[in-house]
C-alpha positions as CSV (number, residue, x, y, z in Angstrom):
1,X,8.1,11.4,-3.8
2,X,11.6,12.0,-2.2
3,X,12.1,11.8,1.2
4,X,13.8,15.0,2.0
5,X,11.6,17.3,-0.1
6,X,8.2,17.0,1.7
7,X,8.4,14.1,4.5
8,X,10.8,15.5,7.0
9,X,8.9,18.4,8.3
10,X,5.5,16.6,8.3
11,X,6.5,13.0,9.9
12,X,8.0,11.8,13.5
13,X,11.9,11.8,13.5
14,X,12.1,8.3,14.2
15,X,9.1,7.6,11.1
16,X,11.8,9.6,8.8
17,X,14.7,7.4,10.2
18,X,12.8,4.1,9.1
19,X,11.7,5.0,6.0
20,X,15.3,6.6,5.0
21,X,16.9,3.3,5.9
22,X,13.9,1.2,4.1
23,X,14.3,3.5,0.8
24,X,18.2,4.4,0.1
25,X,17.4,5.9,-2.9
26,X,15.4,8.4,-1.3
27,X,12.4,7.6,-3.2
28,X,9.3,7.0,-1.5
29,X,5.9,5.5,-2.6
30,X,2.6,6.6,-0.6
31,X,-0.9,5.9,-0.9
32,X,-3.9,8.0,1.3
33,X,-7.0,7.4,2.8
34,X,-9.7,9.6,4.3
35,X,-9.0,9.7,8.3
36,X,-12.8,8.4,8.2
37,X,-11.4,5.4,6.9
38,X,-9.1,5.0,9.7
39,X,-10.7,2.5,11.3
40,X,-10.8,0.2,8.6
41,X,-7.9,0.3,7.2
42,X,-5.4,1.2,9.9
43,X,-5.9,-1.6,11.9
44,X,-5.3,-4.3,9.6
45,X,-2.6,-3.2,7.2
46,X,0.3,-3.2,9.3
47,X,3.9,-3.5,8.2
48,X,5.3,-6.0,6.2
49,X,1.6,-6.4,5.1
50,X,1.6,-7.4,1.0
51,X,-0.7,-4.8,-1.0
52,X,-1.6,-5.0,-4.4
53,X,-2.6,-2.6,-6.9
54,X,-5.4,-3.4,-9.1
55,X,-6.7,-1.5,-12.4
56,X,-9.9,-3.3,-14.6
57,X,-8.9,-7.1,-15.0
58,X,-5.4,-6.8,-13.6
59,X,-3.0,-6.5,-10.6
60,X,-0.2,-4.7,-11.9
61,X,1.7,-3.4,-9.0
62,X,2.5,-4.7,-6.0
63,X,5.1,-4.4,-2.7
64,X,4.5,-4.5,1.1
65,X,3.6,-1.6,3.2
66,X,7.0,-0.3,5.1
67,X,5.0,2.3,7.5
68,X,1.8,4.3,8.4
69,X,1.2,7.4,9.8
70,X,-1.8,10.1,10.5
71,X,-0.9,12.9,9.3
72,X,-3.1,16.1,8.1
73,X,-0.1,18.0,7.6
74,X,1.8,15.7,5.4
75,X,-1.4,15.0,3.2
76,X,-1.7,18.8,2.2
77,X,1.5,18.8,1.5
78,X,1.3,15.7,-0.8
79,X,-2.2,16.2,-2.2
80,X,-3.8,19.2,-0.8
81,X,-7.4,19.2,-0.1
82,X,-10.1,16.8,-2.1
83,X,-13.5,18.6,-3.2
84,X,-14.6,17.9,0.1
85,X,-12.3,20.4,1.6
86,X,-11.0,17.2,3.5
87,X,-7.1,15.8,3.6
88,X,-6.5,12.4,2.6
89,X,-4.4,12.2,6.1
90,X,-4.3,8.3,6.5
91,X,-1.0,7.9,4.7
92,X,0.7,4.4,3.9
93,X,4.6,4.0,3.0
94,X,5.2,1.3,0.5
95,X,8.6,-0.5,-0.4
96,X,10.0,-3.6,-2.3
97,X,7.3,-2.3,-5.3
98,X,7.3,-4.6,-8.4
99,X,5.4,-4.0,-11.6
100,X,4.0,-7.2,-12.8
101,X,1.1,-7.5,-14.7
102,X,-1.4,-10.3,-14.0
103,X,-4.8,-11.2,-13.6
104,X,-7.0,-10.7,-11.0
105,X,-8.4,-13.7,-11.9
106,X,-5.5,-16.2,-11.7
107,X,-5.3,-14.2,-7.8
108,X,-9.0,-15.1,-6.8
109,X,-8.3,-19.0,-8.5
110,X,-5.2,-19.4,-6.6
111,X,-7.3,-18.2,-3.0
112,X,-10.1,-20.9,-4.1
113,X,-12.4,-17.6,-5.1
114,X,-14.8,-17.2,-8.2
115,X,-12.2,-16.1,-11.0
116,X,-14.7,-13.3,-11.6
117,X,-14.7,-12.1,-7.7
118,X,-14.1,-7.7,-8.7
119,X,-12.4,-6.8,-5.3
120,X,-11.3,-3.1,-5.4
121,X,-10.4,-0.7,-2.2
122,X,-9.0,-2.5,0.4
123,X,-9.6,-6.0,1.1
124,X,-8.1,-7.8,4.2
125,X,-7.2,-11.6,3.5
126,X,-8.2,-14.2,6.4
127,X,-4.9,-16.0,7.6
128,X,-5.3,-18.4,5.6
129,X,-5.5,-16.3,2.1
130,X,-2.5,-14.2,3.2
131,X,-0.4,-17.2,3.6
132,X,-1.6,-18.4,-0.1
133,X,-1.1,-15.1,-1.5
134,X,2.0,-14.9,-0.3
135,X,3.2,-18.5,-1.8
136,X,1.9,-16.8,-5.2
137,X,3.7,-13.7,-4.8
138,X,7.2,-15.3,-4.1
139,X,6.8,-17.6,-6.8
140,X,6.2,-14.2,-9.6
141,X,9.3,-13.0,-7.7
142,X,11.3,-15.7,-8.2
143,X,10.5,-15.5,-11.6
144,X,11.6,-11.9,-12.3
């Protein structure tokens, strides 16, 4: 989504300021939750956190979260309304986004989990894991 088309009516002035300097090319990626979920989620990704995006066997996205917002507004504006007549208003901002496919597998072996460990949604990392996962991810980097 570009910035100027939908964000600046529905976010903070200074949110807009951040994620216009974060993403030059005016492109911006976001990702919604249910505001039910808020207090799972929007506690524990905060920014700089490293997400990753997961279809079947594979990870084949993934970046760190820039910003977050609440935002009802912003979510109709993006998505409308889900059949629950409900906003997806929990909104993530994502940036440095790489496509790279790998699998899940090699993931859960490098944290020391069972290779056939089917995480899906959001899953927060203990300390330890993020620091592992994040060794992982700058090596695939390095490599691109």
């Amino acid at each position: 989504t570009h910035l100027a088309e939908v964000f600046r009516p529905h976010v903070e002035p200074m949110l807009y300021e951040r994620l216009e300097a974060a993403c030059p090319s005016g492109a911006v990626f976001v990702w919604g939750s249910k505001s039910e979920r808020t207090h799972q989620t929007y506690k524990v990704l905060g920014r700089d956190s490293l997400f990753l995006f997961r279809r079947g066997a594979n990870v084949y996205k993934f970046g760190i979260v820039l910003e977050k917002a609440e935002s009802p507004a912003l979510a109709q504006a993006l998505w409308g309304f889900d059949a629950d007549g409900v906003p997806w208003s929990t909104i993530y901002f994502f940036g440095r986004i790489r496509d790279k496919l790998l699998p899940a597998a090699k993931i859960n072996q490098h944290l020391g989990r069972s290779t056939n460990d089917h995480w899906q949604g959001l899953v927060v990392l203990t300390m330890r894991e993020s620091e592992k996962v994040d060794n992982f991810f700058q090596k695939q980097l390095a490599e691109l």
